[in-house]
C-alpha positions in Angstrom: 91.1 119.4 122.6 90.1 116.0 122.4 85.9 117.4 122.1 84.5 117.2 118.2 84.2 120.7 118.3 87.9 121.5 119.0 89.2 118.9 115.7 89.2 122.2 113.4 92.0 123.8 115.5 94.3 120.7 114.5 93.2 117.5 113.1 90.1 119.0 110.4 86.7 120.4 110.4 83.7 117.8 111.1 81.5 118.6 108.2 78.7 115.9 109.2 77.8 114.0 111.4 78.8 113.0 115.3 81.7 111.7 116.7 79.9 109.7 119.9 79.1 106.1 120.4 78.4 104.4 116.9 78.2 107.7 115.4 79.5 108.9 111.7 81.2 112.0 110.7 82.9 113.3 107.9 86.5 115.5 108.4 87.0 117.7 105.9 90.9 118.3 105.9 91.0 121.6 103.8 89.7 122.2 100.0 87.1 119.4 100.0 89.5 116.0 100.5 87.8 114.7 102.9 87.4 111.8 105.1 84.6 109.6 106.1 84.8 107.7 109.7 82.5 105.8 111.8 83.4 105.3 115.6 84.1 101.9 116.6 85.1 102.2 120.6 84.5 105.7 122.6 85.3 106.4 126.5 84.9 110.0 126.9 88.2 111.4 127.9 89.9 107.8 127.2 89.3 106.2 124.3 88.4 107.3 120.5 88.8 104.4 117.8 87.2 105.3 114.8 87.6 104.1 111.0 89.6 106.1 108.7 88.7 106.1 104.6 89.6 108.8 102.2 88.5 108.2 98.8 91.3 107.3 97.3 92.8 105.3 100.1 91.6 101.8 101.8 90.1 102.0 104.8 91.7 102.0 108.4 91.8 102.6 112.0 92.9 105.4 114.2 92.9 105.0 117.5 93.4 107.5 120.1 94.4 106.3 123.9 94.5 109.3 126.8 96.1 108.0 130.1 96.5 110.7 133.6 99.0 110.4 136.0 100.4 112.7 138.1 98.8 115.4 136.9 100.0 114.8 133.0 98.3 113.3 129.7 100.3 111.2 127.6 98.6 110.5 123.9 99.0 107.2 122.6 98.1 107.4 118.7 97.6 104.2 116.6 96.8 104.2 112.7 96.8 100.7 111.7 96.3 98.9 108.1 98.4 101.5 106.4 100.8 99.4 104.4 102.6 101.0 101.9 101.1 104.4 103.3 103.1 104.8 106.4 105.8 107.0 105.2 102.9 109.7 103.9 101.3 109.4 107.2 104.2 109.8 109.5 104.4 113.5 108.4 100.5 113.9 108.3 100.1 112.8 111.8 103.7 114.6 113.2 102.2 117.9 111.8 98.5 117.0 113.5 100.3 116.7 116.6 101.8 119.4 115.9 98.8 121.5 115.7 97.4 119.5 118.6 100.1 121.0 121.1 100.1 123.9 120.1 95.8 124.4 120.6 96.8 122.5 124.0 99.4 125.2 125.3 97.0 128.3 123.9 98.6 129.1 120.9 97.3 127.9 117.9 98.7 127.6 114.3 96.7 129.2 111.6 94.7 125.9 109.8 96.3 127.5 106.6 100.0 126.8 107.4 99.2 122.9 107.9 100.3 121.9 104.4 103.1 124.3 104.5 104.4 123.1 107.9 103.8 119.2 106.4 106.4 119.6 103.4 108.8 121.2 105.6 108.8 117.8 108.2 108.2 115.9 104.8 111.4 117.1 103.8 113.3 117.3 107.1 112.0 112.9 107.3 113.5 112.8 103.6 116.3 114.4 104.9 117.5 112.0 107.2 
């Protein structure tokens, strides 16, 4: 799941470029908003830390961390520099994991219930 070509079954289709060593791609994350990254530190099956800048956003990091043991893969996710943000990214990345788990166990959601599935934890988060 973690292979560029598997990102379209849950985090967004890469539209250009690479994600590799020093490479640059561009996620497109449904109806053209899209978002332009450039990989800062990659360990094949590890380590992915890449920048993160949509248009109308400043940039930032994601970082995702694999660990193995005992036959299991935990997923530690890190999005730092999102200030005031974090609240509209809490739901973005709960439904990508979402969708990640779900491509993981075999059964993966449609692409076009994403934004569906994000107002409905949007408003379960509001909620409580």
């Amino acid at each position: 799941m973690t292979a560029p070509s598997n990102f379209g079954r849950w985090l967004g289709e890469v539209v250009t470029g690479e994600v590799s060593p020093g490479g640059s791609f561009t996620i497109d994350h449904g109806e053209g908003y899209r978002c332009e990254s450039t990989v800062l530190e990659y360990a094949s099956r590890q380590l992915l830390r890449y920048s993160w800048k949509f248009s109308d956003e400043p940039r930032t990091e994601v970082c995702w961390a694999l660990s193995h043991e005992d036959g299991a893969t935990s997923i530690h996710l890190t999005h730092t520099g999102l200030g005031d943000m974090v609240t509209s990214y809490r739901d973005g990345w709960t439904t990508h994991l979402m969708f990640l788990e779900a491509a993981v166990i075999g059964t993966p959601l449609p692409t076009t219930f994403f934004w569906q599935i994000h107002a409905t934890i949007e408003r379960l988060n509001d909620t409580y």
